[in-house]
C-alpha positions, -999 to 999 in steps of 0.1 A, spaced: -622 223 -102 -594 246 -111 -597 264 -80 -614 262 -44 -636 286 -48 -651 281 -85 -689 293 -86 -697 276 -119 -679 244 -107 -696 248 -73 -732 247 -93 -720 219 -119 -709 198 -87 -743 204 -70 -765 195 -102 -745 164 -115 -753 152 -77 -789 165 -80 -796 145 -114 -777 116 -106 -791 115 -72 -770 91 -54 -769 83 -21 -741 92 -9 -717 118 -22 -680 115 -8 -650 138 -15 -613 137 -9 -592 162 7 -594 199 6 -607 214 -36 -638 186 -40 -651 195 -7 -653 231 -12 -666 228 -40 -697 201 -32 -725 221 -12 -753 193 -10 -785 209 8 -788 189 42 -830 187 27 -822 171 -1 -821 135 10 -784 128 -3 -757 126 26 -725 142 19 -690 123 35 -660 145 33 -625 123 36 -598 138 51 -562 126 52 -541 154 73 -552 177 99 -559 207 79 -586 235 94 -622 226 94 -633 257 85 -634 247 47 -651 211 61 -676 221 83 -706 224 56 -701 183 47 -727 165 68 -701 144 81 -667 137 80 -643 107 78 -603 107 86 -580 77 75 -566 75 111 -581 74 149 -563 108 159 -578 124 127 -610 114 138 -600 127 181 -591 158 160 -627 167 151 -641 160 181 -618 180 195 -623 212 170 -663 209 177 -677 184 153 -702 159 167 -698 124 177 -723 112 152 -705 130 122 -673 125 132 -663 88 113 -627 67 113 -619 46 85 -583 37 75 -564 30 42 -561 1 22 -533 -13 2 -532 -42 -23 -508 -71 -19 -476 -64 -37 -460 -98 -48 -429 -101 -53 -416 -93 -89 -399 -133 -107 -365 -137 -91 -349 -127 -127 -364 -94 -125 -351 -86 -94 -316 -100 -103 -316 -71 -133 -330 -43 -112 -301 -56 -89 -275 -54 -111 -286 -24 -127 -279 -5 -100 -246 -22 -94 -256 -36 -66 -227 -56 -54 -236 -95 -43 -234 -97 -6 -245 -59 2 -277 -50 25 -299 -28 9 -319 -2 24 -351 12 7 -374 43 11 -399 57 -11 -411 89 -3 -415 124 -20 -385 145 -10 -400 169 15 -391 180 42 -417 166 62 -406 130 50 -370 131 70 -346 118 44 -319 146 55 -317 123 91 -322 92 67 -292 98 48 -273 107 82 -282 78 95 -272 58 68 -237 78 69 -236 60 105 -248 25 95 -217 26 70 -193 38 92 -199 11 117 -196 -16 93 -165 -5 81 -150 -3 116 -170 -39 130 -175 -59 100 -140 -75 100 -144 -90 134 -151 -125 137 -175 -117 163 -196 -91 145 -233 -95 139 -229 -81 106 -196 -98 94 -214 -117 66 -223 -79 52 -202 -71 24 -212 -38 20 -249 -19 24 -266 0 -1 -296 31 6 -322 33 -24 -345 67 -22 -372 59 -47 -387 95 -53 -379 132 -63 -390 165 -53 -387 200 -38 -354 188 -18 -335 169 -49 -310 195 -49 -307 194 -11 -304 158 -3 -279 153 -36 -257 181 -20 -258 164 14 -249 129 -6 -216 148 -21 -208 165 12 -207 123 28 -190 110 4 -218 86 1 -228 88 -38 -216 55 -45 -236 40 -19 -271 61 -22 -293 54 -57 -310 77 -64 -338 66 -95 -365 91 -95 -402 82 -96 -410 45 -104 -431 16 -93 -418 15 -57 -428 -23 -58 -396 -38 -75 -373 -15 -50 -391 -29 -21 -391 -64 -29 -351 -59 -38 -345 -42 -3 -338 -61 30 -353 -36 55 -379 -9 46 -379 24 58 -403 53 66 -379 82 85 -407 109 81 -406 137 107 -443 144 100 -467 119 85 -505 116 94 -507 79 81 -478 66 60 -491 44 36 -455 30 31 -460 16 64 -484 -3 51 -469 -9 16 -438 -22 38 -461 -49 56 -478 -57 18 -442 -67 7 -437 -88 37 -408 -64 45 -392 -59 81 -396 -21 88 -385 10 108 -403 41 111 -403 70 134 -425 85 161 -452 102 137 -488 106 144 -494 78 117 -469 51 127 -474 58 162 -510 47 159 -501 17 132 -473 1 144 -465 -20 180 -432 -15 181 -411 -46 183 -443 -66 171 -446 -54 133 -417 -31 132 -393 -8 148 -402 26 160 -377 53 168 -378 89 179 -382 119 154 -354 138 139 -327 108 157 -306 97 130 -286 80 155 -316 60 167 -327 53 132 -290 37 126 -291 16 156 -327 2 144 -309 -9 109 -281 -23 127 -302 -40 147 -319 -58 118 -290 -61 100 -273 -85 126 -304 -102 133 -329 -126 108 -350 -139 129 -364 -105 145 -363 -94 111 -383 -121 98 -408 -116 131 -415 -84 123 -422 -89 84 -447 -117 92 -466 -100 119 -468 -65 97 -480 -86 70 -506 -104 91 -518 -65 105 -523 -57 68 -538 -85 57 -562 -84 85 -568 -44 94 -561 -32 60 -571 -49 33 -595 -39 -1 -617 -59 14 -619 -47 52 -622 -12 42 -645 -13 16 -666 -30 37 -657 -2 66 -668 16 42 -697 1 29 -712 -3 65 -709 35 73 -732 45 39 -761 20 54 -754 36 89 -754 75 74 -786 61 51 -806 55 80 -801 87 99 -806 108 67 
């Protein structure tokens, strides 16, 4: 596969899938579609997955096609593929325990974390598509508000010391969002600790967040509801079709960091819609997107394509 349009891996493809003979052959994203030509005579099937609205054109060979959301699957019919090859089938996560209480203590006060602060977390590659520009802006506001409310005895958030933004991640924008940290005066307040194992930093965090400007699916949606985390996402495609908003999360418009700050307010001054919305994003992914309900989706859909070949 070291490119998409490799002859000799084109012909390897086609006669480890001839020897082999399996029933179904099934390829992910754009490079192992291209390169898998099964003849439509040759009694296998061939599934193409597809996780982002990308142009047919280098799909349309696969004798049928599969998209991880409902308006990926709309999208085909729309660009001319038929009904019967045109397939939905969504992600899955795991369930992501929580790490022992000791462990999250350390990660805590490695950070230097301060008892009594709210913490914010996002894991995302930094892209410009993900939205962490209006993500640290809106943070900016959540801070500022504190400060000026937190002192009154009336406050929602007066038991809020202080509130802390994790961006679990790196990428093409690392230089960017630092800058932007500097220019707020916020790099106390933002931690920044590159890749890791997201699952710690969620499980640390009070809300989760998903501030993407463009996102087909958003599996941290669904990682959010796996840590039985309250979360708040914007308008995309992905959590668009996901998410009821108010039921198992918040939902606010794109590019609005002033929306996105009221959202965390919101949950910040309020436990039991916070807990509400954890439980009933965990019960969605327990129920809609678990191992087990998509491999069975899956499952079901090679006996259907089996029958037709």
């Amino acid at each position: 596969m070291r490119n998409n349009y490799n002859l000799l891996g084109m012909l390897s493809i086609r006669n480890i899938a001839k020897q082999s003979a399996p029933a179904v052959v099934q390829t992910y994203m754009g490079r192992a579609t291209r390169l898998t030509h099964i003849p439509r005579d040759k009694g296998l099937v061939h599934l193409a997955r597809l996780g982002g609205y990308y142009n047919l054109k280098a799909y349309r060979h696969a004798h049928h096609l599969v998209g991880n959301t409902k308006g990926l699957r709309d999208y085909f019919l729309k660009n001319g593929v038929p009904k019967e090859r045109a397939h939905y089938i969504g992600n899955f996560v795991e369930p992501m325990p929580a790490p022992p209480a000791e462990e999250l203590k350390a990660l805590r006060e490695s950070l230097h974390i301060p008892d009594g602060a709210f913490i914010i977390t996002c894991a995302a590659r930094f892209h410009e598509n993900k939205g962490l520009p209006d993500l640290i802006d809106a943070f900016s506001k959540v801070r500022n508000r504190l400060r000026r409310d937190s002192g009154s005895v009336s406050s929602a958030w007066k038991n809020i010391s202080d509130v802390r933004l994790i961006l679990v991640g790196d990428g093409p924008m690392a230089k960017q969002l630092q800058q932007q940290i500097r220019a707020l005066n916020l790099e106390p307040y933002i931690l920044l600790p590159g890749w890791r194992d997201p699952t710690p930093y969620y499980h640390v965090a009070d809300i989760l967040t998903s501030p993407s400007r463009h996102e087909p699916l958003g599996n941290t949606i669904l990682e959010a509801w796996a840590s039985g985390k309250p979360l708040v996402a914007t308008a995309t495609l992905g959590a668009t079709e996901l998410m009821t908003h108010e039921k198992n999360g918040l939902i606010t418009p794109l590019s609005n960091p002033s929306a996105l700050a009221e959202a965390f307010l919101r949950l910040m001054g309020d436990a039991t819609l916070s807990k509400a919305l954890a439980d009933d994003g965990n019960e969605t992914v327990t129920t809609l997107f678990s191992k087990q309900a998509i491999t069975t989706q899956y499952l079901d859909l090679y006996e259907k394509l089996l029958t037709q070949a």
